[in-house]
Structures are given as structure tokens and as C-alpha cells.
FISELUM-472220 format. One record per residue (C-alpha): residue number from 0; residue in one letter; x negated, y, z negated. Coordinates in pm, 1 decimal. Example, Ala and Ser with C-alpha at 12.3 -4.5 7.8 and 13.67 -1.06 7.14 Angstrom:
<recs>
+------+-------+----------+----------+----------+
! bavo ! torza !       c1 !       c2 !       c3 !
+------+-------+----------+----------+----------+
!    0 !     a !  -1230.0 !   -450.0 !   -780.0 !
!    1 !     s !  -1367.0 !   -106.0 !   -714.0 !
+------+-------+----------+----------+----------+
</recs>
This chain:
<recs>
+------+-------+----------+----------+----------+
! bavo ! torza !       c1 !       c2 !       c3 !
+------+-------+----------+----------+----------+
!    0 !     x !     30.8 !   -252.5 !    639.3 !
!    1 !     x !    120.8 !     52.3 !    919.3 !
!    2 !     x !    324.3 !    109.2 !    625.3 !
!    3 !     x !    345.5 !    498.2 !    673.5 !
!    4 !     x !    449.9 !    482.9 !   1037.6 !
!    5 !     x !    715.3 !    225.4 !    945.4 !
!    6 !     x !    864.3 !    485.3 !    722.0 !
!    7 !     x !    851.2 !    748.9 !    996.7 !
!    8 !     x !   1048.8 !    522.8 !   1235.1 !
!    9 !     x !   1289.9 !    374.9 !    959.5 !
!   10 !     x !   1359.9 !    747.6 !    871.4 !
!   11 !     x !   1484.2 !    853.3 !   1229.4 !
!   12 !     x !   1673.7 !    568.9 !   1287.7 !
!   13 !     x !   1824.5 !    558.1 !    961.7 !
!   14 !     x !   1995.2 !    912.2 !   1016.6 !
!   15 !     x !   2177.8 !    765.4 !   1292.8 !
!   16 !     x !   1966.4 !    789.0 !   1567.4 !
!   17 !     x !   1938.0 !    417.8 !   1751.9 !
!   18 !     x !   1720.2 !    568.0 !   2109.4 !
!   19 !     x !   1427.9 !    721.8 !   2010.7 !
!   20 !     x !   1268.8 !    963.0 !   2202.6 !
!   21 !     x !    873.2 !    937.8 !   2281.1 !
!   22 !     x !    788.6 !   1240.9 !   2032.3 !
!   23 !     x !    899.5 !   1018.5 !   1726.2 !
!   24 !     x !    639.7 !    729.9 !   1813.7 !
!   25 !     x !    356.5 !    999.1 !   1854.9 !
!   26 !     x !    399.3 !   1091.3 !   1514.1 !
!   27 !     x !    427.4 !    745.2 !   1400.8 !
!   28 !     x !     92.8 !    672.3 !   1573.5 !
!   29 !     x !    -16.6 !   1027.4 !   1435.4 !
!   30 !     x !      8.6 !    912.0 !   1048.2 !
!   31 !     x !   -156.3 !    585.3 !   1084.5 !
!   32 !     x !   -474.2 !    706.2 !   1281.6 !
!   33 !     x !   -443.6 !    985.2 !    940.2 !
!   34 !     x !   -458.9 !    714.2 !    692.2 !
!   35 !     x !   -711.6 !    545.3 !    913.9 !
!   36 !     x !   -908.4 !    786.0 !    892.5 !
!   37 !     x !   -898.2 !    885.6 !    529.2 !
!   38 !     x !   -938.9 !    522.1 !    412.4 !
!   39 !     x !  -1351.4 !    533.3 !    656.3 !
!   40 !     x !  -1378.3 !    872.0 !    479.3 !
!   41 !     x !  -1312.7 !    726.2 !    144.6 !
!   42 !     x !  -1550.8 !    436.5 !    176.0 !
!   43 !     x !  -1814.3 !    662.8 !    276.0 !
!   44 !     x !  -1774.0 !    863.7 !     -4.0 !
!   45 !     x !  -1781.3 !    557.3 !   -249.5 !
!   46 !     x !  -2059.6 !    369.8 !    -46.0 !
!   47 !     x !  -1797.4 !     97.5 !    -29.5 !
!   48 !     x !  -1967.0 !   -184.2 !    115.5 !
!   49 !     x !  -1587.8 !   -433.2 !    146.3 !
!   50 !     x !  -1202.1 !   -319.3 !    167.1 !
!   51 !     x !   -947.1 !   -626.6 !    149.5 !
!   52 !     x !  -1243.1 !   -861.8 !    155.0 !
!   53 !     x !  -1410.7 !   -702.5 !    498.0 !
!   54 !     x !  -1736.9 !   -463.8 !    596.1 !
!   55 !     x !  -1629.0 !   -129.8 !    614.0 !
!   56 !     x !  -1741.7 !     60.8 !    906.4 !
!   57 !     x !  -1975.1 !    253.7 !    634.9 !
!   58 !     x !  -2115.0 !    -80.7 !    559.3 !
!   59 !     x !  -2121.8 !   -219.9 !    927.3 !
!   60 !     x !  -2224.1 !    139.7 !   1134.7 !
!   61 !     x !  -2387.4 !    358.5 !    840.3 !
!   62 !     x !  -2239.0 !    723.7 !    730.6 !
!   63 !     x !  -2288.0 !    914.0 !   1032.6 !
!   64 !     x !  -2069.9 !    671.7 !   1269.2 !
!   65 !     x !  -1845.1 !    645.2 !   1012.8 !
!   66 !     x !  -1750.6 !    985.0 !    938.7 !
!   67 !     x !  -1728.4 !   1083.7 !   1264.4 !
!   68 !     x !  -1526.7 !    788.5 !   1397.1 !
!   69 !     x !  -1272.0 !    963.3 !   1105.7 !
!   70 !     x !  -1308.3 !   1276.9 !   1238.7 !
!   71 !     x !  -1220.0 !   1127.9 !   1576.3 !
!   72 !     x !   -900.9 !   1006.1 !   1456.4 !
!   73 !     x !   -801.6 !   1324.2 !   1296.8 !
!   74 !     x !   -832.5 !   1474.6 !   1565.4 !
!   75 !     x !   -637.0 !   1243.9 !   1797.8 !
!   76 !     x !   -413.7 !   1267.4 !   1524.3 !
!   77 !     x !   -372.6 !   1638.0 !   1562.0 !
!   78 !     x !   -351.9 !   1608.6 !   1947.5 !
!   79 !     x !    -66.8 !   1335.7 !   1914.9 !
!   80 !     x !    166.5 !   1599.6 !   1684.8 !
!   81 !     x !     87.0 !   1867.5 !   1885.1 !
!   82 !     x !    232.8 !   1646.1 !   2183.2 !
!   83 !     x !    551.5 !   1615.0 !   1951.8 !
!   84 !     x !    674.5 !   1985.5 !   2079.9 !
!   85 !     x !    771.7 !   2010.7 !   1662.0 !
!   86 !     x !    613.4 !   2317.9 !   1474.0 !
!   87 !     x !    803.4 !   2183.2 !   1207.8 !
!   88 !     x !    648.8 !   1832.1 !   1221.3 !
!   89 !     x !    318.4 !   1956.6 !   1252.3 !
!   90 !     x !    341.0 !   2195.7 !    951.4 !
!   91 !     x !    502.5 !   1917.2 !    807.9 !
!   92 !     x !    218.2 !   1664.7 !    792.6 !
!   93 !     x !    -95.8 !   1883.9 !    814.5 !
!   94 !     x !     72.0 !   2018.3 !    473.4 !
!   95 !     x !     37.1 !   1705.4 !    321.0 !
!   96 !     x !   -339.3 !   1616.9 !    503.4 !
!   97 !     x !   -436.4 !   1928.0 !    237.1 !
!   98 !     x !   -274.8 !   1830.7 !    -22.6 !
!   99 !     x !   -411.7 !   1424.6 !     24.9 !
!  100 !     x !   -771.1 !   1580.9 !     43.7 !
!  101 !     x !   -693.3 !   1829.4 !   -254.1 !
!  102 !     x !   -595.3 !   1507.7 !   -438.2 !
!  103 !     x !   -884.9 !   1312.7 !   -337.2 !
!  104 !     x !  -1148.9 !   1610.2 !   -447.6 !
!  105 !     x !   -912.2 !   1623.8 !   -786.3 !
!  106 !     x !   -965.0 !   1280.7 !   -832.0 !
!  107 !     x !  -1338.8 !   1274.5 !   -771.1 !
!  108 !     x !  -1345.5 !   1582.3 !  -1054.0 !
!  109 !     x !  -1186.9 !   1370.8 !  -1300.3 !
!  110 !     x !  -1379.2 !   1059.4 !  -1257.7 !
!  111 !     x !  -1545.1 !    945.6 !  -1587.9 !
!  112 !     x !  -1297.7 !   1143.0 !  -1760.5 !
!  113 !     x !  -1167.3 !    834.0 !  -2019.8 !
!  114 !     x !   -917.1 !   1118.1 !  -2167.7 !
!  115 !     x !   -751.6 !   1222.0 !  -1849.9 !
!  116 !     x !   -403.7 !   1348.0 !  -1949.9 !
!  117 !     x !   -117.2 !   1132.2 !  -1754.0 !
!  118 !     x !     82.0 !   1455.0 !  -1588.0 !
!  119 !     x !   -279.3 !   1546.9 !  -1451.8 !
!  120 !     x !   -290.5 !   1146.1 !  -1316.0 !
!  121 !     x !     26.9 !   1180.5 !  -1172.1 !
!  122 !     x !    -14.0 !   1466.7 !  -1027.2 !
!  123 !     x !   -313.7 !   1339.1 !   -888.3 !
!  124 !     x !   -131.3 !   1076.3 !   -713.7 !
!  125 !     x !    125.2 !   1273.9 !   -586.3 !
!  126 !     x !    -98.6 !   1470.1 !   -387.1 !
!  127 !     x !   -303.3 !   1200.3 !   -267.3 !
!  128 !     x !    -47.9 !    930.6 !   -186.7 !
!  129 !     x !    318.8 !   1065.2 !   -260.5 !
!  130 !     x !    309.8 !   1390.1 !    -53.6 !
!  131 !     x !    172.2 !   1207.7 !    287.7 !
!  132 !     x !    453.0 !    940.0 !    228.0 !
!  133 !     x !    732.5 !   1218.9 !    213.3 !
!  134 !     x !    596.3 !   1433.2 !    467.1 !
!  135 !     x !    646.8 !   1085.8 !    678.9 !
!  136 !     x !    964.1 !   1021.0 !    605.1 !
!  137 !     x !   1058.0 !   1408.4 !    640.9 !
!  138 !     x !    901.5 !   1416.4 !   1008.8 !
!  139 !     x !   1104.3 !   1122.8 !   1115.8 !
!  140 !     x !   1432.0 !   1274.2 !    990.2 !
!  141 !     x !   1292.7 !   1628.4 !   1195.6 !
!  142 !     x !   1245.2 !   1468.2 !   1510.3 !
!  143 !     x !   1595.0 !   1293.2 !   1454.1 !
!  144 !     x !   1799.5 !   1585.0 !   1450.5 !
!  145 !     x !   1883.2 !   1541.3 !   1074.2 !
!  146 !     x !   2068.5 !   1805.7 !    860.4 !
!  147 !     x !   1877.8 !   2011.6 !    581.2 !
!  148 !     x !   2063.3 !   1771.0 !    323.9 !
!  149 !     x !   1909.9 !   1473.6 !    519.6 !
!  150 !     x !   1564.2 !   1583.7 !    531.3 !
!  151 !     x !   1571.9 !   1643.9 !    186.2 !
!  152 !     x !   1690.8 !   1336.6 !     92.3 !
!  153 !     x !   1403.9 !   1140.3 !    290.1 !
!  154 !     x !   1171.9 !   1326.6 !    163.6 !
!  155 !     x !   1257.0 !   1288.7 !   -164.6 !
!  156 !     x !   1314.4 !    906.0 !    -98.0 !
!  157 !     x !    893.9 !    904.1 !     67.5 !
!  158 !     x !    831.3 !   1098.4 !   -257.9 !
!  159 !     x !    913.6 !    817.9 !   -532.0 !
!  160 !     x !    769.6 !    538.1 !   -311.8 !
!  161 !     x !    436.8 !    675.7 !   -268.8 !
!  162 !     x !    458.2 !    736.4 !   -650.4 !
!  163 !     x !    546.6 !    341.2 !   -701.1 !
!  164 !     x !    300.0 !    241.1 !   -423.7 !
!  165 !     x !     18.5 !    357.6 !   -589.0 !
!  166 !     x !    127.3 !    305.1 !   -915.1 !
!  167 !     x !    173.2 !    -76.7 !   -848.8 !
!  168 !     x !   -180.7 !    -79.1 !   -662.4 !
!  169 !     x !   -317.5 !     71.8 !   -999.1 !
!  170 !     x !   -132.5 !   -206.4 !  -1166.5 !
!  171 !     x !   -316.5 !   -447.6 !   -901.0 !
!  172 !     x !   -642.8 !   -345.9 !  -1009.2 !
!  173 !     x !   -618.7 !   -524.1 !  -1350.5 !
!  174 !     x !   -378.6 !   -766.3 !  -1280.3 !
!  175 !     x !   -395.2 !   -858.6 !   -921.1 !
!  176 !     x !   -609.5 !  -1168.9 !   -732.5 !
!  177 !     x !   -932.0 !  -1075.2 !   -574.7 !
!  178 !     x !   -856.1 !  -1319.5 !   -354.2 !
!  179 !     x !   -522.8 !  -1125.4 !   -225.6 !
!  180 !     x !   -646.0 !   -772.6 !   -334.5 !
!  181 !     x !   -979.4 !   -799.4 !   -139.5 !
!  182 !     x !  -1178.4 !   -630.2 !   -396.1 !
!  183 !     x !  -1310.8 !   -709.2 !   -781.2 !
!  184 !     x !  -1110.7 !   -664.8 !  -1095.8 !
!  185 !     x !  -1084.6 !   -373.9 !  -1266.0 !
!  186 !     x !  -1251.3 !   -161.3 !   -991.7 !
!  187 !     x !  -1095.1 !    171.7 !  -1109.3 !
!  188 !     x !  -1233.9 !     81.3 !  -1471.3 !
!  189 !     x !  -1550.6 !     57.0 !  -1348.1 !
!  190 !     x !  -1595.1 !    318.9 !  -1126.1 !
!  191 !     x !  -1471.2 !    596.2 !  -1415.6 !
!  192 !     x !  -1114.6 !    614.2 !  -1267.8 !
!  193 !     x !   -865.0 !    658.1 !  -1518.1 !
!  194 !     x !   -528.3 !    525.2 !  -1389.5 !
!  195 !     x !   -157.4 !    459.4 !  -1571.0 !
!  196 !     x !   -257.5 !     90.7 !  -1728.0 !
!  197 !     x !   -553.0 !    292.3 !  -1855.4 !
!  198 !     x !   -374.6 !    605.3 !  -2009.6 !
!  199 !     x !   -136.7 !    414.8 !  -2171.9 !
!  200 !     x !   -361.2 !    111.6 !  -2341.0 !
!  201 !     x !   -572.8 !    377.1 !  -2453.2 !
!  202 !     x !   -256.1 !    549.5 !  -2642.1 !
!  203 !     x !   -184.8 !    268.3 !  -2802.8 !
!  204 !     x !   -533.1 !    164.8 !  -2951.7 !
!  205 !     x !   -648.4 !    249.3 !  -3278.7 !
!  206 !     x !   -980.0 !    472.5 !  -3306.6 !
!  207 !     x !  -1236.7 !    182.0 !  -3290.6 !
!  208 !     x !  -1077.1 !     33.9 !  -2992.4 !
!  209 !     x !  -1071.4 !    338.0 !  -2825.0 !
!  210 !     x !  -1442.1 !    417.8 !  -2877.0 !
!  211 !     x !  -1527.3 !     91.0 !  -2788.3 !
!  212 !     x !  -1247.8 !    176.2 !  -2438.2 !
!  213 !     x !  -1461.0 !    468.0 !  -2370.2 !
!  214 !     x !  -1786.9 !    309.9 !  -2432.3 !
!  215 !     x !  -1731.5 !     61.0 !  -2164.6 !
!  216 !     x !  -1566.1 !    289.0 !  -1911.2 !
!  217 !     x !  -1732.9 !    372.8 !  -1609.0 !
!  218 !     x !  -2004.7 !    133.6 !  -1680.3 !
!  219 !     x !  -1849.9 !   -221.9 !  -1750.3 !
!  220 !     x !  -2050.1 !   -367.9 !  -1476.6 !
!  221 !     x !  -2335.2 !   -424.5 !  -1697.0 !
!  222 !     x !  -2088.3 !   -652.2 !  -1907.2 !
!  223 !     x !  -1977.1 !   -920.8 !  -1816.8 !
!  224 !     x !  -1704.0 !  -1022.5 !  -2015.1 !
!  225 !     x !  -1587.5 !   -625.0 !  -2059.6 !
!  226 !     x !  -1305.7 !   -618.1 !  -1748.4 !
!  227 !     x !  -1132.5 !   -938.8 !  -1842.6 !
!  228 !     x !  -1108.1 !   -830.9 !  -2233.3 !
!  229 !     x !   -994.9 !   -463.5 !  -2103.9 !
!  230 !     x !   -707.7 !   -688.2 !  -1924.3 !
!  231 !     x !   -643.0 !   -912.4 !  -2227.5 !
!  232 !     x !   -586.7 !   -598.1 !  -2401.1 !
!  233 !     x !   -356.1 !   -480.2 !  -2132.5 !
!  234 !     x !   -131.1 !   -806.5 !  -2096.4 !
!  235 !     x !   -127.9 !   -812.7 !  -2524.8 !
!  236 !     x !    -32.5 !   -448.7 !  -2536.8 !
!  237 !     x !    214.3 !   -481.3 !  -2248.4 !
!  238 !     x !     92.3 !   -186.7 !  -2078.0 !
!  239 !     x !    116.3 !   -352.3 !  -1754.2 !
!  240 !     x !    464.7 !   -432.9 !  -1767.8 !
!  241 !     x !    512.7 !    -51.7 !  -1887.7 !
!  242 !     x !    320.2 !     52.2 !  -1566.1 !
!  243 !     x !    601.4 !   -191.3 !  -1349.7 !
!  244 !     x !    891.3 !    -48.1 !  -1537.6 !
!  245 !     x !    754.8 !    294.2 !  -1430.1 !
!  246 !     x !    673.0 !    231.6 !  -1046.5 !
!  247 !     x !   1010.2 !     43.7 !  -1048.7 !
!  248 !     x !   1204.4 !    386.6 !  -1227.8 !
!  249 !     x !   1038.9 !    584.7 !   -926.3 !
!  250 !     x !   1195.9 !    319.5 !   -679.6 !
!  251 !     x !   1524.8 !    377.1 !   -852.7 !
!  252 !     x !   1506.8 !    759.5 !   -710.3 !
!  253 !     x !   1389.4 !    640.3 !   -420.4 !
!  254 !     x !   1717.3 !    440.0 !   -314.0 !
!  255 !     x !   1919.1 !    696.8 !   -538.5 !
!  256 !     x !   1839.8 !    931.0 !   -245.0 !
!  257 !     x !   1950.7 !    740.3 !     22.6 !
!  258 !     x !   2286.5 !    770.0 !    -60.4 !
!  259 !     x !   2297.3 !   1115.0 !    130.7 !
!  260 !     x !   2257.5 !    889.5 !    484.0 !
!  261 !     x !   2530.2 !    739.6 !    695.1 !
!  262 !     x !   2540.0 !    362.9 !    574.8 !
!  263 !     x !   2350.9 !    168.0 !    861.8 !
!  264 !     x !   2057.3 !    -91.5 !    925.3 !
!  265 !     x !   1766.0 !    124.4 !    907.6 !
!  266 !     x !   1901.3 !    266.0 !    561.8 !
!  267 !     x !   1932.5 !    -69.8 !    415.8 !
!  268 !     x !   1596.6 !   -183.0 !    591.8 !
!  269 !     x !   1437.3 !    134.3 !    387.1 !
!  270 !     x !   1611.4 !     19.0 !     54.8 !
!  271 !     x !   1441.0 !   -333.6 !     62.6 !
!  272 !     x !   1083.3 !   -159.8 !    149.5 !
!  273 !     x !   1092.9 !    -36.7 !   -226.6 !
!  274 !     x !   1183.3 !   -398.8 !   -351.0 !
!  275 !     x !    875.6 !   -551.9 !   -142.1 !
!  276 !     x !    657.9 !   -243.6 !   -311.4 !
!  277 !     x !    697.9 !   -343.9 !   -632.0 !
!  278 !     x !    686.2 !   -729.0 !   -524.1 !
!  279 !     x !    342.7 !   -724.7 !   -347.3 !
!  280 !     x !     12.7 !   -854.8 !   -444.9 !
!  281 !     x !   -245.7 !   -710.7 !   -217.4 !
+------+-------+----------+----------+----------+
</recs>
């Protein structure tokens, strides 16, 4: 999607800025080889063998290549901010890098946890989606010139839309097509990954359905029918819908920060990102 460097570009521009110098597409190209590079790291780590219906590079080169070919572009990565001339930018987004990785190893701690509290999940999230996204948005307001108030504001904006992205690919999981997702239903069920649809069917079950919940989770694979009755359960108890109304509350704060920027084409470009957020399907 290049969705992060969009962000980074959208932010400059939108605080006024219409020539951009070189440093601002470094860091743009800096963020995406970052995500790049978490996304091989990630597969290796789950022996992913498919992302969005391809072979990962795990699956096509083995571990070794793979993890190093990440490494690569981390360090390009690093090479590419440095080239920015920005202190700022680069404590900036290698602030976020450690908190993305702190979120990851988080995550991987509470896997198989079915009682996983929802301020831990979101917190979880924030770190390994929401903080990247505002340190994005932050770097391109940075490189732009922008006032304190301005920065804030972006990064506050990159904040709530990494919250809503990844609650709306959570959201995906159960409720999304295969076909446009690129990967099976109710992955995050059974893999032991307890995300907002999740959390907030299981406080709304009586005692025998949450046994039966917990019973299943992490190891629903071996059932067939157990993901599509875990999303009947879902679309009956409206859980999904809750999970929307959330990711779209988060957007709300999103544009709700904007309104500290000068009123121009890159602002409004940044306000319909959040609409096509919660819109997508993949």
C-alpha cells in the first residue's frame, strides 16, 4: 500500500510546503524499506509460508536469506535518514523502530493468552502499528519546517490512524474475503492472538460459551467448522460492528487534529485516507 511513506509526504505538503526538498523523499523511502523489512522478519518468525495470497521470501529463499535481506533494508533504511541531515527525524523514527519491535515481542508474550485484557491489546497495537504511523507523519511535518503545534498535531493525527488501521485489519480477519485479504479466516484465532472482535465477544458470552471460546483458541485448525461459528457468534453479537464503531471513533481524532493545519489539498487528501481505512477490504 506504501501507505506509510504516503503519510510522510502528505504530512509535509500539507503544512504548506508545495517544493519538496530531496531529504523528505529519503525518509519516505526510509519508512517503507522499515516496514519492508519488518513484514520478512515477521514471516520468518511465524514460518509464514503466503502474505496477500504470495510466497514469502521465508517460503521462497529459507530463514537465513530472509532475515538478512531485512537486515539489509534496515540498514539502508538507517543510511537513507542519516542522509536527511535531521537528528530530529532520525530520533524520530528509530524511536518508534523500538517501540514496533517492543510491540511485536509483547505480542508474541501474550499469544495464547484467551484473557488478554483490552488496554494491554491496545497498547499492544500502539506500539507496533500506531507509534511508526505518527513518527511518519511527525518526520514529514520536521523536514517541512512545521511549528511545535503542527508537529503535534500530525502526530497525533498518524497516532489514531494506525490505531484504526489495525483495528479494521483485526476486524478483516473474521470478516474479510480470503480472496481480497490473501490469507485464511480467522488467522489471529488460530494462531492464539487475541484481538478487539475477540475481547469483546468473549465479554459478552456466558460461562459455557466462553469455555467452549477458550477451548478452541489457538487450536481451531483441527476443527473445521470452529472459525466460521466463532464468526457467526461475532456477526450475532455485533461485536464486529462494535470493533468499526471503534476504529472509526479513532479516525474521528484523527481528522479532529487536522484542524491545527492551514486548509489546503494535502490536508484534505489526508482527511479522505481515514475514510478509505475504514472502507478497505484487504
Amino acid at each position: 500500500k506504501r501507505l506509510r511513506p504516503m503519510l510522510l509526504v502528505l504530512s509535509a505538503r500539507a503544512c504548506g510546503r508545495d517544493k519538496l526538498d530531496l531529504s523528505v523523499y529519503q525518509a519516505a523511502a526510509a519508512t517503507e524499506l522499515i516496514h519492508m523489512a519488518t513484514l520478512i522478519h515477521d514471516d520468518v518468525v511465524d514460518e509464514a509460508a503466503t502474505r496477500r495470497g504470495l510466497p514469502t521470501a521465508f517460503a521462497l529463499f529459507g530463514k537465513s536469506a530472509s532475515v538478512l535481506s531485512g537486515d539489509v533494508m534496515l540498514a539502508k533504511a538507517m543510511d537513507l535518514l542519516a542522509r536527511t541531515g535531521s537528528v530530529e527525524v532520525i530520533r524520530a523514527i528509530s524511536g518508534a523502530v523500538v517501540a514496533m519491535a517492543e510491540g511485536e515481542v509483547r505480542e508474541i508474550e501474550t499469544r495464547g493468552d484467551f484473557d488478554l485484557a483490552k488496554s494491554e491489546h491496545f497498547d499492544i497495537l500502539r506500539l507496533k502499528t500506531a507509534e511508526f504511523m505518527a513518527a511518519c507523519c511527525e518526520t514529514g511535518a520536521i523536514l517541512a519546517g512545521a511549528s511545535e503545534a503542527e508537529r503535534r498535531a500530525l502526530a497525533t493525527y498518524g497516532l489514531h490512524v494506525g490505531m484504526a488501521f489495525q483495528i479494521i485489519d483485526d476486524v478483516l480477519d473474521y470478516a474479510g474475503n480470503p480472496a481480497a485479504t490473501g490469507k485464511p479466516q480467522g488467522t489471529d484465532f488460530i494462531e492464539g492472538c487475541a484481538t478487539l472482535p475477540l475481547i469483546l465477544l468473549r465479554e459478552r458470552s456466558n460461562q459455557d460459551q466462553r469455555e467452549n471460546l477458550a477451548r478452541l483458541f489457538g487450536g481451531a485448525r483441527y476443527e473445521c467448522d470452529a472459525i466460521s461459528t466463532v464468526v457467526r457468534l461475532m456477526r450475532s453479537a455485533g461485536v464486529l460492528d462494535e470493533a468499526e464503531r471503534a476504529a472509526r471513533a479513532h479516525v474521528t481524532d484523527a481528522v479532529s487534529a487536522l484542524r491545527a493545519l492551514p486548509e489546503n489539498g494535502a490536508r484534505q487528501f489526508l482527511e479522505e485516507v481515514t475514510e478509505l481505512i475504514l472502507a478497505r477490504k484487504s
